[in-house]
N, C-alpha and C positions, 0 to 999 in steps of 0.2 A: 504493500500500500504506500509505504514513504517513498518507493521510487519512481511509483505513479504522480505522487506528490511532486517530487522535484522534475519530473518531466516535466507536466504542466506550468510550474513555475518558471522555466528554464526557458517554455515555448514562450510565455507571455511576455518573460524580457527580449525576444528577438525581435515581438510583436508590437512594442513598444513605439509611439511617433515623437511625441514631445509630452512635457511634463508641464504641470503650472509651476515655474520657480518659485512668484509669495508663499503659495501654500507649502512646497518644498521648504523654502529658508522658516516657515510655522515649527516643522515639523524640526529641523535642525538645532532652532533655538531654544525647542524645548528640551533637546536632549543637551544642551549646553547650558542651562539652568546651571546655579549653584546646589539647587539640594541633587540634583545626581551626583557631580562632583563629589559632592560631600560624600554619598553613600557611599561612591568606589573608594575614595580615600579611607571610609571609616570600616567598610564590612569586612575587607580581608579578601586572598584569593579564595578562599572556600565556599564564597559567597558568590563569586562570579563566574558563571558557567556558560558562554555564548554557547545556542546551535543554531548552526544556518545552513540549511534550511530548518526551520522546529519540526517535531515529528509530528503526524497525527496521535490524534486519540484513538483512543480501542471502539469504541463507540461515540460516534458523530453524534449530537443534541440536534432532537427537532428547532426546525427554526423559530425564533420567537415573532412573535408581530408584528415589531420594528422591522425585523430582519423582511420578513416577508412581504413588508409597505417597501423597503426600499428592492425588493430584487430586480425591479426593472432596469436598476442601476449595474444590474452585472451584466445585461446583454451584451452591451458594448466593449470587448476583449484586448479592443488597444487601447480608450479607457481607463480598463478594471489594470491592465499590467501593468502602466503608469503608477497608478497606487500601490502597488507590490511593491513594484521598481523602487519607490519610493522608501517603503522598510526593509527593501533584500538588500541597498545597496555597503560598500563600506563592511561587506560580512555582516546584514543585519543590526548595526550598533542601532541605528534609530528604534529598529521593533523590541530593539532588549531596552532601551532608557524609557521607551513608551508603555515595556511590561513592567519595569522597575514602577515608573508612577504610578500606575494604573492600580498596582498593589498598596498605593499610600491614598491614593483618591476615591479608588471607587466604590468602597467600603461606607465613604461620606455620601455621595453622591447616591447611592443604594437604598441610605437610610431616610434621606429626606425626599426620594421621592415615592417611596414605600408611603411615608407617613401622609403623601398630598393623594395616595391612589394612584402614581402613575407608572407604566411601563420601566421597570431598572435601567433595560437599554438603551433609552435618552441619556445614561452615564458616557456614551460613545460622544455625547457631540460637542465636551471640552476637549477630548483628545482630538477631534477635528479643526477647531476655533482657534485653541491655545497651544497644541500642543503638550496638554496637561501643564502648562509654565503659571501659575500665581502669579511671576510677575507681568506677566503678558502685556506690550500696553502696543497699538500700533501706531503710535505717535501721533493717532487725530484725534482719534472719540471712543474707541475701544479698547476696555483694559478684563483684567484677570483670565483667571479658569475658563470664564463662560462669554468672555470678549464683548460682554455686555458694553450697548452705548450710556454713554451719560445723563441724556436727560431721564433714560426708561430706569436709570438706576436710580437715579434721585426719586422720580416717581415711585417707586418699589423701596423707599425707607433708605438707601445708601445713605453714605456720607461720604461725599466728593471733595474736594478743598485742596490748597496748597501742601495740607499737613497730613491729609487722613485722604485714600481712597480705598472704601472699603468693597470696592470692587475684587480685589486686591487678597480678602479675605475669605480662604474656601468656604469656609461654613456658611459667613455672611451672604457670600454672592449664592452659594448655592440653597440656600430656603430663598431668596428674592428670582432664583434662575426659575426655581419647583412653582410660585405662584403666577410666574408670565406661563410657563410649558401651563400649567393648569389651565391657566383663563383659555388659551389657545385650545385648550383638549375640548374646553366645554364648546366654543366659537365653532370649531368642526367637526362636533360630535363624533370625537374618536378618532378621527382621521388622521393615523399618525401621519402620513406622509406630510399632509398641507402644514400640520405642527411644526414638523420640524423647516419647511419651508419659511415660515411665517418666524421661527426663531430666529432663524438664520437671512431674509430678508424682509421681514416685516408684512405686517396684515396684508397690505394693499397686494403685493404681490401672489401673498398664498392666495387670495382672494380669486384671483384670476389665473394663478399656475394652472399650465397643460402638460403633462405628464407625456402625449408627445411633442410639445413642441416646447420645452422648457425653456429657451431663449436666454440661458447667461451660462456661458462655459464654465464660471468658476464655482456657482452653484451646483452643475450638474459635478463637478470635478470632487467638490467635497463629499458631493452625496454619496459618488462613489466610492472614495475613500473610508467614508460610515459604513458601507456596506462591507467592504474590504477586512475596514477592523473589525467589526465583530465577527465575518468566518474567521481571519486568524487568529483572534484572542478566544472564540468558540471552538476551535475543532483541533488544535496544538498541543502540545504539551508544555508545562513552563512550570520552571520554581516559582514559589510563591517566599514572599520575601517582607512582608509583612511586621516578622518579628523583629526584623534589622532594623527596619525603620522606625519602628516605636522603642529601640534601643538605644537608635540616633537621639530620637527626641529628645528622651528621657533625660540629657543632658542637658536641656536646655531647660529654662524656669521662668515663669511671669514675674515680674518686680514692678512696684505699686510707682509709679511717675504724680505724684502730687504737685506738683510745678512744671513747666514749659522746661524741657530738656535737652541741651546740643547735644549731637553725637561729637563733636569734639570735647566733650569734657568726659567724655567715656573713652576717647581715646586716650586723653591727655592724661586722667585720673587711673582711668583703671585698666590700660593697655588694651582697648578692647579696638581694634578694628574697625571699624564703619563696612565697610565692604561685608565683613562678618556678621553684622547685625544686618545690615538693608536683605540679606540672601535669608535669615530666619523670618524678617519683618517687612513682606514686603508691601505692606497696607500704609504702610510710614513711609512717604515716601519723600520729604521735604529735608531740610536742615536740622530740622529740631522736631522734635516731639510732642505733641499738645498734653495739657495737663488731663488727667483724669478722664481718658477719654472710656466712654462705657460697654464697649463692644468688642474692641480688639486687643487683646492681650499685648503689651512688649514683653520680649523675651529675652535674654542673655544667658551665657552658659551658666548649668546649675552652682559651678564651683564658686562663682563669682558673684552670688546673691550677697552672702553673706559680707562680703566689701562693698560691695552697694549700698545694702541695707548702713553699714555703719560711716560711709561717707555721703548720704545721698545732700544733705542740709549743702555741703561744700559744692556737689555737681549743679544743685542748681544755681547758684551761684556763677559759676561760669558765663561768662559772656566772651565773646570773640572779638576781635580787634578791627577796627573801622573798615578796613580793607576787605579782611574775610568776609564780614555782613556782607559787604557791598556786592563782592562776590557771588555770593547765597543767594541772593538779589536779584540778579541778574539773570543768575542758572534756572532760580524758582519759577519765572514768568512762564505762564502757558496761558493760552486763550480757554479760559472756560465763560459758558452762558451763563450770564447772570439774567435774575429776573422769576417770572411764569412757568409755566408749560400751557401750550395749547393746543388743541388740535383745531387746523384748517382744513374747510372742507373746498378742494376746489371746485369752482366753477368756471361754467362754460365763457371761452376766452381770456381766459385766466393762463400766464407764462410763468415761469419763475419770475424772472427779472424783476415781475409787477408783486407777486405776494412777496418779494425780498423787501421792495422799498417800502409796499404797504405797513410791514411790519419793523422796518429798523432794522432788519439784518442784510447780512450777507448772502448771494446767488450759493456761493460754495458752502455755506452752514446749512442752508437747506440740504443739498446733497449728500451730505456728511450724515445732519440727523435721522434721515430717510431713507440713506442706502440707494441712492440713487446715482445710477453711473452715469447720466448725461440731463439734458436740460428737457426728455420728454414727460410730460406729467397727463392726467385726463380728465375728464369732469365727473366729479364723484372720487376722486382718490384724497384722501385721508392724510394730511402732512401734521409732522409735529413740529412745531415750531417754539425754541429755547428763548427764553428774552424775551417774547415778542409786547412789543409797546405799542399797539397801532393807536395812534393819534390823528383827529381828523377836523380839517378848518371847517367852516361853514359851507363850503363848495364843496366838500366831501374828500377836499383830495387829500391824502395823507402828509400832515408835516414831517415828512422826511427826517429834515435836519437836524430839528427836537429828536425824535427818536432816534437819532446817531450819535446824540451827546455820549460822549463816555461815562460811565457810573465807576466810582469808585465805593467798591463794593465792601473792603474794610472798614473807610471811613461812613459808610452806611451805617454797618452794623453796630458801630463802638458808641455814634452819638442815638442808637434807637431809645426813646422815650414813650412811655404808657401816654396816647390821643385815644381815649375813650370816648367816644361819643354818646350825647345822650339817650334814654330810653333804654326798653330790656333789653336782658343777654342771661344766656344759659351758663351754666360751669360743663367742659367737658374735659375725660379724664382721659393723658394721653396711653393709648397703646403701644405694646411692645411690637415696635415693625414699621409704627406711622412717620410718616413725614406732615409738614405743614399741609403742603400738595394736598396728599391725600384727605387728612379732617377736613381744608375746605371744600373738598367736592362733596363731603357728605351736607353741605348746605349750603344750600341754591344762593345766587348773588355777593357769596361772602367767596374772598381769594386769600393768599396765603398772607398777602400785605398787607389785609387787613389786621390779620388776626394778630403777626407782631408787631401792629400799630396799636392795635387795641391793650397786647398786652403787657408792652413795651420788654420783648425780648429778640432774640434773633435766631436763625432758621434752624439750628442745634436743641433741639430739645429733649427728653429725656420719657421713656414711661410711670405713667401715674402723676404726672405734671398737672397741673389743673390751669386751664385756658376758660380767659369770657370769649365767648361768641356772641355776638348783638344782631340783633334783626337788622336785616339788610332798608 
């Protein structure tokens, strides 16, 4: 049976035309992560056992759901070798760094989507997205595991910011990854395929996907790689590696940050690396560290609590010398949306160019939040739009210019003061998962600005916090 194996695989690589490189450099980067590193360095040779080709099993598993919504993705044989190609090359290392994860991941990813009802197999489509890499980020609008954009992450409870992206955070991003896969499951009544379409480019398109004529290479390209992975991680045989990693961990330990924290005072105090913590922490991804934040644990090796714990008064004390800030400064800048979320609906005669001005953004931030590879849009398609400020003269036409004011979004938040307005208001108690976003869409005519005007706090809030809401 394994030499039938390796024939077929041997045909598919002669069969082979070209490869998608992005998704290829996906998959490379994932296996060039620090925590593999880490492992080879930490597990030992007894631990590392490459085969390439992997065996079969003794017995093949029925296919699962998943597996059988995407099988149309195997027709295509120079396609599907592409994908092989992709983990046989190099003697297999990418299929062995992607089984090494897969052993730390999808254990998590198992558990939370068990608990929302949904198919475990959806576990395949961070090893599609990221690579299994946490720290994934593709330098526009998608970051972690699950290469979530930013504003659906804010939307779904995240915390996005200079300091904190907890996209970032497997646990985190994966219960926020299980309630989008959810809403999608219920939206197409089970239909895994348009699910995972709609994951991966958004409603508007699952909406209209044709399974023959699917119309974007790179989707079709991934799909088939899903498919790919789960017969090879289904039908092979492989160490399970599990206990190494949780051996790994076990060295490492959460330490309470009650102040705003440099990693240069961890370097400078307690010989700790920077490059060594950003690969254990990578939700932290700024200069410093925010105080008491309530979600993400920081971590440092376990040996080293205990010199933490008895110098921490000194580390935050720490400040960096005029130049370094300045530095930090500089490095930290990225365009994030400030503002809303909204969704636009468009209409008939309706371009980009026109709902960009209308709304005070940018032609390319539309494309970006929408997943859209060119400037065609259609009447009735569904845009989300980050920021949006639309302002309008008496002639209707949108003030632009107003709306392209810069906001300075710090200095927003630092001078926000309680403008309660008069009349009733409810008390509501926050939940564990909410964002502002979300409590104000549970009531009509109230937005997020209202509510930290009314309560004079800013968009960081916590559960069991108690908020007025006023009648609109």
């Amino acid at each position: 049976m394994r030499r039938v194996f390796i024939s077929v695989m041997l045909l598919f690589s002669f069969c082979a035309k070209a490869q998608d490189a992005n998704f290829t450099r996906v998959l490379e980067t994932g296996a060039e992560q620090w925590l593999v590193q880490h492992f080879l360095d930490q597990a030992g040779p007894d631990e590392i056992q490459l085969n390439c080709p992997p065996e079969l099993l003794e017995e093949i598993p029925e296919p699962s759901v998943v597996d059988e919504a995407l099988h149309p993705f195997g027709r295509d044989k120079s396609k599907e070798s592409a994908c092989i190609n992709d983990y046989f090359r190099q003697d297999c290392e990418l299929l062995y760094a992607m089984r090494l994860l897969s052993d730390l991941y999808f254990p998590l990813f198992e558990r939370h989507l068990a608990d929302t009802g949904l198919a475990t197999d959806y576990k395949f489509l961070p090893l599609i997205l990221s690579g299994l890499n946490s720290a994934y980020d593709d330098g526009a609008n998608k970051a972690g595991l699950w290469a979530m954009d930013l504003p659906r992450a804010r939307a779904l409870g995240l915390r996005v910011d200079k300091f904190v992206d907890e996209r970032k955070s497997p646990d985190l991003a994966t219960q926020a990854a299980c309630k989008l896969l959810k809403t999608y499951h219920e939206r197409y009544e089970g239909d895994h395929l348009r699910v995972i379409v709609a994951f991966l480019r958004g409603v508007p398109f699952a909406d209209r996907f044709n399974i023959d004529q699917p119309g974007d290479t790179d989707l079709v390209h991934r799909m088939t790689m899903m498919h790919v992975s789960i017969r090879l991680f289904k039908h092979t045989e492989a160490n399970h590696h599990l206990i190494t990693w949780l051996r790994i961990l076990n060295k490492y330990d959460a330490v309470p940050v009650n102040e705003p924290l440099y990693y240069g005072a961890l370097e400078s105090q307690l010989d700790l690396h920077p490059a060594l913590l950003r690969g254990i922490n990578p939700a932290y991804h700024g200069d410093r560290i925010p105080a008491q934040h309530r979600n993400v644990p920081f971590l440092i090796p376990a040996e080293q609590v205990p010199v933490y714990l008895s110098n921490e008064d000194s580390l935050y004390c720490y400040k960096p010398d005029e130049q370094t800030m300045t530095a930090m400064n500089e490095a930290g800048k990225r365009r994030e949306p400030e503002g809303e979320t909204r969704i636009y609906k468009v209409r008939s005669g309706d371009v980009l160019g026109l709902i960009a001005e209308r709304h005070g953004v940018r032609v390319s931030d539309l494309r970006n939040w929408n997943n859209l590879r060119g400037d065609r849009i259609y009447a009735g398609q569904e845009l989300l739009i980050y920021g949006a400020t639309p302002v309008s003269n008496d002639s209707g036409v949108p003030n632009a210019e107003k709306n392209r004011q810069p906001k300075n979004q710090e200095k927003q938040k630092n001078e926000v003061t309680a403008q309660a307005p008069p009349g009733e208001y409810r008390m509501y108690t926050v939940q564990s998962g909410e964002s502002l976003w979300l409590i104000a869409r549970k009531f009509p005519g109230v937005s997020a600005d209202n509510i930290m005007k009314w309560n004079g706090i800013t968009e960081d809030i916590r559960p069991g916090q108690q908020l007025k809401i006023y009648k609109p």
